[in-house]
C-alpha positions as CSV (number, residue, x, y, z in Angstrom):
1,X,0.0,0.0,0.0
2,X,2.7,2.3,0.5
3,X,4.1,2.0,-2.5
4,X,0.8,2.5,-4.1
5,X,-0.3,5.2,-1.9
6,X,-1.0,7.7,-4.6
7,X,-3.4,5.2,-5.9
8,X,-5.7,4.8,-3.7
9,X,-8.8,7.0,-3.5
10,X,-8.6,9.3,-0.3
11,X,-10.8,12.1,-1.1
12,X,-13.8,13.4,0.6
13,X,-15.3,11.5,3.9
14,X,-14.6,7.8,2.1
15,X,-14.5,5.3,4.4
16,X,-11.8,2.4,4.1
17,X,-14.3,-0.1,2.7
18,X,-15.5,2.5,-0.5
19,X,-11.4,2.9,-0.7
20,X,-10.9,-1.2,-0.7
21,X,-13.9,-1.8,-3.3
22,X,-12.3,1.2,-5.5
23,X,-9.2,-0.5,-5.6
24,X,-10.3,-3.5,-6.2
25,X,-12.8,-2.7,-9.0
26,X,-9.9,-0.6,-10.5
27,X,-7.6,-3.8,-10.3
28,X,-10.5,-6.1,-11.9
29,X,-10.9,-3.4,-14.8
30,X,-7.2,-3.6,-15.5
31,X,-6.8,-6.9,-15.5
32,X,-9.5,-7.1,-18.0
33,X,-8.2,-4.6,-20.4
34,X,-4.9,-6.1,-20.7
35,X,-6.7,-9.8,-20.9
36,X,-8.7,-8.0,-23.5
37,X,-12.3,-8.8,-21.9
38,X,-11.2,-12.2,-21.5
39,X,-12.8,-13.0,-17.7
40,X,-10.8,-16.5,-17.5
41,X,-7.7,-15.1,-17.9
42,X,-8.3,-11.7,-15.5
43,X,-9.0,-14.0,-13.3
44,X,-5.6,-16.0,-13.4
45,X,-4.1,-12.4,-13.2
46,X,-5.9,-11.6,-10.3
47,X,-5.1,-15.0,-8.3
48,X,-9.3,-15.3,-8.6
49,X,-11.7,-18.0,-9.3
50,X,-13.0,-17.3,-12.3
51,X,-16.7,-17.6,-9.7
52,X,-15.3,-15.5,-7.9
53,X,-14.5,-12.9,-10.1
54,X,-18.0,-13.0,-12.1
55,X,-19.4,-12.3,-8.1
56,X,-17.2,-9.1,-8.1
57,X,-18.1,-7.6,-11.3
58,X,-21.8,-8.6,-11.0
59,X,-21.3,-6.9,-7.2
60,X,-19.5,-3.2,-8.6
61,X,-22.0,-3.6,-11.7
62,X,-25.0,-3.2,-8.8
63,X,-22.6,-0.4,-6.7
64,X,-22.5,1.6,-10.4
65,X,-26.1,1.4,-10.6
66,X,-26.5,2.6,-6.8
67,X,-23.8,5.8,-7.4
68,X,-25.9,7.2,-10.6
């Protein structure tokens, strides 16, 4: 973390669980980019099931939603 530190959303009132789901949805994007959409292979990136990583983009699809 502190070598990521400048990464990691601090603004505002955000409590450490909003900053911990930011992080990780901005790692799940990444890792999808450079798989190039492929969710198997994010996954194996991520050291994820690839279960477990359908649960997590299904979960910051419904926290999206919730923001708007």
């Amino acid at each position: 973390l502190e070598e990521r530190q400048d990464q990691v959303p601090t603004r505002g009132s955000r409590n450490l669980n909003l900053a911990i789901a930011e992080l990780e949805r901005r790692m799940i994007q990444k890792a999808l980019d450079d798989a190039m959409g492929n969710q198997s292979a994010a996954a194996r990136t991520l050291g994820l099931t690839e279960q477990s990583l359908r649960y997590r983009l299904r979960k910051y699809d419904a926290f999206a939603v919730r923001r708007k």
